[in-house]
N, C-alpha and C positions, 0 to 999 in steps of 0.2 A: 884640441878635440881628439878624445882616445877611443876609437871604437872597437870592437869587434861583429862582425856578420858572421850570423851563426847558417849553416847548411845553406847556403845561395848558392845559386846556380846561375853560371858564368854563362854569358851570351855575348861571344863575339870572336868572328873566324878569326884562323892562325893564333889564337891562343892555344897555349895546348893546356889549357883546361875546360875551353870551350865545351858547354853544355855537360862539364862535371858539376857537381854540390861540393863544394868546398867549403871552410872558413875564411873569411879576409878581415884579417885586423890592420888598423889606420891609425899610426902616429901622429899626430899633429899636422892633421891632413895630408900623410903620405901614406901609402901602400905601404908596410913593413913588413907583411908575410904571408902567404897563401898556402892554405895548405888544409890537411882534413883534421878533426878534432884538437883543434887550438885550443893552447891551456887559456883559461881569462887571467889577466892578469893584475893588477890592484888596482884602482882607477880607470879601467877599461868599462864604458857604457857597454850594451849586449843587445842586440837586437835583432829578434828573432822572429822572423814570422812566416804564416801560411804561405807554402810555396814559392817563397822566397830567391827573385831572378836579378840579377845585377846586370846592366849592360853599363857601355860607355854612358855618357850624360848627352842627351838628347837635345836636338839645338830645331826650332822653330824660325822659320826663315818671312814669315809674315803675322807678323799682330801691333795691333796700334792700342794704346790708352787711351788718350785724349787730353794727358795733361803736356804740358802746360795750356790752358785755355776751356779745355772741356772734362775738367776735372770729376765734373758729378758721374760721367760715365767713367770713369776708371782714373787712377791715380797711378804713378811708376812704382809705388811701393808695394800699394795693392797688388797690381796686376804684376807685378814679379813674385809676389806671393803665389798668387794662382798659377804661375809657369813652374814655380817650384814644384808645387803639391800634385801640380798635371804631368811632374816627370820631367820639362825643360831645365838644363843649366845654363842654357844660353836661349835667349830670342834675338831676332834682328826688329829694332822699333822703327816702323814707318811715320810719315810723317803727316799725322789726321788730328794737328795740334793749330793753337793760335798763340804766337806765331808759328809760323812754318820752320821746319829745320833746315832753316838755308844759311845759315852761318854760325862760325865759331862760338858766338855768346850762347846761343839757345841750345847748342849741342854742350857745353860746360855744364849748363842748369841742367841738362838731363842727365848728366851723369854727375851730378850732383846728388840728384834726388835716388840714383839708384846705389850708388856705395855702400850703402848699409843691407844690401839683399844678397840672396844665398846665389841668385842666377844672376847670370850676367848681362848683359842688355847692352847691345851693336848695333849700335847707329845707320839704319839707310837716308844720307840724308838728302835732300829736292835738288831733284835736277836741270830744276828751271829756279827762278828767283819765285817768292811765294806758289813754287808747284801751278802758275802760272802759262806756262808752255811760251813764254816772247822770248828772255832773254837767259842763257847757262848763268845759272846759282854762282855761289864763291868754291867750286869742286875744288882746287887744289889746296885753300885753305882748309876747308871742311876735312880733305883726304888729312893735314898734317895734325887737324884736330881729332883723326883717330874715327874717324864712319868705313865703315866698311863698304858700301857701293852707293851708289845713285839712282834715284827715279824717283817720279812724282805718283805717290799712292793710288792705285785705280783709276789712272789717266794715260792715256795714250801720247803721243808725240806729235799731236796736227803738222808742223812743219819738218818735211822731213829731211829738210837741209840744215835744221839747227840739231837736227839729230845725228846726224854725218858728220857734223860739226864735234858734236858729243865727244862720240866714239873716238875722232881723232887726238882729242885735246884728252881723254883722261887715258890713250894709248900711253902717255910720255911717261906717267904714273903706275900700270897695271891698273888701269880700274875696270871697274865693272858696273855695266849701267841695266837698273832695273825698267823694266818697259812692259807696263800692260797692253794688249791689243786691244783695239776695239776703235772700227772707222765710226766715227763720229755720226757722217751724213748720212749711214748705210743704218743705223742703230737708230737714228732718229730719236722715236718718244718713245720708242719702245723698254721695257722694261722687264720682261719676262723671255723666257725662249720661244720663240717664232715655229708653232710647230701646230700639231695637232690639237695640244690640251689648250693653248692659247686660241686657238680658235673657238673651241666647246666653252670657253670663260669668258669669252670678250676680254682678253686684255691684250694689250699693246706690245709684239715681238720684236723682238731681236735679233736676228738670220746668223746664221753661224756662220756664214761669209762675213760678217762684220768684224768678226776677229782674224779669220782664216785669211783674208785678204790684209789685212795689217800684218799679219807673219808674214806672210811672201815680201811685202814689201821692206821690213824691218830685218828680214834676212840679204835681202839684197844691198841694202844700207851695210851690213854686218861685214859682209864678203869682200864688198870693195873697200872698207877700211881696216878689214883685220882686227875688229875689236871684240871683246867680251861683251855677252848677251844673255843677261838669266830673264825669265818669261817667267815673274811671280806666279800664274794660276792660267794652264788652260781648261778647256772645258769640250772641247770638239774632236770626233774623229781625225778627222781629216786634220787637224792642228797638228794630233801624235802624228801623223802621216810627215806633214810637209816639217819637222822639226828633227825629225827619223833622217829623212836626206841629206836635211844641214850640216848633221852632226857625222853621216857617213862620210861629205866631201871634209872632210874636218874643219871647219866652221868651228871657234869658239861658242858654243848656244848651249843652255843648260836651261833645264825648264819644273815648276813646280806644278803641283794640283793641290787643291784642296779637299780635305776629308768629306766635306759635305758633297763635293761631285763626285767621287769613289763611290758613295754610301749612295746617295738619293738621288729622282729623277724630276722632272717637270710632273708626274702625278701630285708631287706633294700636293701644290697649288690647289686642287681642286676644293680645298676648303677655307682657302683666302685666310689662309694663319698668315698675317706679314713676316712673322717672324722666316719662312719659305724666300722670301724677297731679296737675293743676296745678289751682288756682281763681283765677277762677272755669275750671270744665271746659272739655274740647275736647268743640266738637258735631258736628251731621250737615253733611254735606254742603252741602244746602240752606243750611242758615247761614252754612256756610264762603260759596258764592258770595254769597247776603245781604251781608255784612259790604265782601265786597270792594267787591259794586257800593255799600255803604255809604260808600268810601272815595273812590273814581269821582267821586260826584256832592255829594262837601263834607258829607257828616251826620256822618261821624267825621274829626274834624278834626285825632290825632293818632295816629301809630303809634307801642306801646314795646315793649321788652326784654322788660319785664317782669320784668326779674332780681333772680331771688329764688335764693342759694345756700342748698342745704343739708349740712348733713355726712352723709358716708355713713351713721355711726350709726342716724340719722332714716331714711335712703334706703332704704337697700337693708335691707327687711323687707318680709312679708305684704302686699299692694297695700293694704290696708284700711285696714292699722297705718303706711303711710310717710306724714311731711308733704310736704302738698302742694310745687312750686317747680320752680322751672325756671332755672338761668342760662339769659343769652339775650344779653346785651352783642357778645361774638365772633361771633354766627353770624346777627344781627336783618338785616344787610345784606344776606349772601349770600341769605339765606332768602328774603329780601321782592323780590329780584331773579326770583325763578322763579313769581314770579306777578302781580306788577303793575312797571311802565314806570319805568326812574331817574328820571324828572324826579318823578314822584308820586312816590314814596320823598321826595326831597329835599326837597320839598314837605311833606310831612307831618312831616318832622323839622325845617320852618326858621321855618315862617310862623305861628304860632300863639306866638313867640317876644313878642313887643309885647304880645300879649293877658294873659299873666304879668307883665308890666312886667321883663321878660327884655331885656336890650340886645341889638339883632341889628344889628351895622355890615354895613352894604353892601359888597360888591366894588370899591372905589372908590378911586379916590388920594387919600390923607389922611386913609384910614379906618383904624381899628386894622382888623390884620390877624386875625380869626377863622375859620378857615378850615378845612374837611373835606378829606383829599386820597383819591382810590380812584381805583380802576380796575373801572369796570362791562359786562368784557366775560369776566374770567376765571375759565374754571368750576371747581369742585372738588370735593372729598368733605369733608366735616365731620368730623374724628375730634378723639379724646380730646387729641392732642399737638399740637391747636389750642386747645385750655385757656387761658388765662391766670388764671383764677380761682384762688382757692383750693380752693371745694369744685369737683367736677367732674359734678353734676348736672342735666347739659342735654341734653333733649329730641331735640333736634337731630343726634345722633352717628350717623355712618351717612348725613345726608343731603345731598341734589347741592348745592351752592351756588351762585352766580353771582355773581361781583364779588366783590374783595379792597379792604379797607378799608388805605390805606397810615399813617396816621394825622390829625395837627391840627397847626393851628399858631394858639397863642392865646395872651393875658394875657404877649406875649413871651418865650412857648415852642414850642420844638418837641416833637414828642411822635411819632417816627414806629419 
């Protein structure tokens, strides 16, 4: 693959071309030459476009397909398509499949089904046996079959000695165990956030101590055994607060958000769209700015998609009776544009790459070329027939965007 990028505009500190227009031509998937008005050369593709921003390639730390087992809602090939065209070169795939990814053979078949894609797809795989929460998965097998960390997708840890447990057995490895919060008993039937609008709707909350109180306690776990702790999606003030301490007493804790809590609040809800129905929930206000100044000041160290397809089946029922989910791949850019700065965006989708033992090449001559390409100044509407997914359950429909994702170019693909 021989390209050249015509006038792009390099985003990414200690380069020292950062936020110049440059050209960059690509050898056969390498960086060959950076530099301003590049001759083309014979067999050099040319690709030029509006406003034209090149960052590193952009890695997605939570989304699920469903295949193997729930194919009709997305497929590995499909849904790596969409992470292409949405700017990811990399996701991390949880485990929202039948069977579960608790061993070696099912982690084979999925990167099976992904070898022929431009993004590359890193395995979180269950860290209980069928995501279960009784008995620890096969983690040291699973680690030599190449997953990148541990946790059971949107479940918490009920026993918190087999999590103690966790932490120490995949210490012997470096591993890294994903852990949603959320007390079980304290959460009950509730489904929405526990506040004011839940009261004016009748529907069933969720106290922000439900989660808040599984951090303390999952941090305490953390401290006595010295392990690694990434916190896929919080959602609460007070979460950034107690997670801000952990990481000042230097606590290994790293922790994500989700686009949809940055952007949206429990108002959604008041007109019973399921598609609003995510977990963990959208909250108040106050959290939404929480979170963000969370993002600001480095306590949350990654922003995702958080994409979770559902079939309409699921969807569109009773708000009480739909599963929760949200795609979010198509619209995690435009969205995160209308509230916090491009460089923090790219930021929060680049550097946390090394900490996963994720390859992130530099911008550089003679580096493989992995590369995001957008345009972060173009506004627009969000609708349905910006879909790329299979199911079409996203949050997002109806709203303003900022920035168009043109696509990547990685592993000596383009993908735009």
């Amino acid at each position: 693959m021989n390209l050249l990028l015509k006038n792009a505009t390099i985003l990414e500190n200690q380069n020292p071309f950062h936020k110049q227009q440059v050209d960059i031509e690509i050898t056969d998937g390498i960086i060959s030459k950076i530099g301003k008005n590049l001759a083309v050369k014979d067999g050099f593709e040319v690709i030029e476009k509006d406003n034209l921003h090149v960052s590193q390639g952009w890695l997605d730390t939570s989304v699920v397909f469903g295949e193997p087992g729930f194919e009709t809602t997305e497929t590995i090939e499909n849904g790596l398509k969409v992470a292409a065209k949405s700017g990811f070169t990399s996701v991390f795939l949880h485990s929202n499949t039948n069977p579960a990814i608790d061993n070696q053979a099912i982690i084979q078949f999925i990167k099976s089904k992904a070898q022929n894609s431009a993004s590359n797809l890193h395995i979180v795989g269950c860290l209980t046996k069928n995501s279960e929460g009784t008995d620890l998965a096969e983690l040291f097998d699973m680690k030599n079959a190449g997953v990148v960390a541990f946790g059971d997708y949107k479940k918490s840890m009920t026993n918190a000695n087999l999590l103690k447990i966790a932490f120490q057995y995949v210490d012997n490895f470096d591993g890294i165990l994903f852990v949603q919060p959320m007390n079980k008993d304290i959460k009950g039937k509730g489904f929405v956030n526990e506040g004011e609008v839940s009261t004016k709707l009748g529907l069933k909350g969720i106290p922000a101590m439900a989660e808040e109180i599984e951090i303390e306690r999952n941090i305490a776990l953390l401290e006595y055994t010295n392990g690694k702790l990434h916190i896929p999606t919080i959602t609460t003030k007070n979460s950034v607060d107690l997670i801000a301490k952990a990481q000042a007493k230097g606590l290994q804790i790293t922790c994500g958000v989700s686009v949809n809590n940055l952007v949206l609040t429990d108002e959604e809800l008041v007109d019973f769209n399921s598609n609003t129905k995510i977990y963990p929930p959208l909250r108040t206000e106050t959290d939404r700015k929480a979170l963000i100044e969370g993002v600001l000041n480095n306590v949350i160290s990654v922003i995702t998609s958080d994409h979770c397809p559902v079939n309409i089946e699921q969807k569109q029922l009773e708000y009480d009776l739909a599963d929760y989910g949200s795609i979010g791949l198509e619209s995690v850019f435009g969205a995160l544009q209308t509230v916090l700065p491009t460089e923090v965006i790219v930021e929060k989708f680049t550097s946390k790459k090394s900490y996963f033992n994720i390859e992130n090449p530099t911008i550089s001559e003679g580096n493989k070329a992995e590369l995001t390409l957008f345009n972060p100044n173009e506004e627009w509407i969000f609708g349905k027939e910006n879909i790329l997914s299979f199911s079409k359950n996203s949050i997002m429909i109806g709203k303003k965007m900022k920035g168009k994702v043109y696509g990547i170019i990685t592993n000596n693909k383009i993908e735009i």
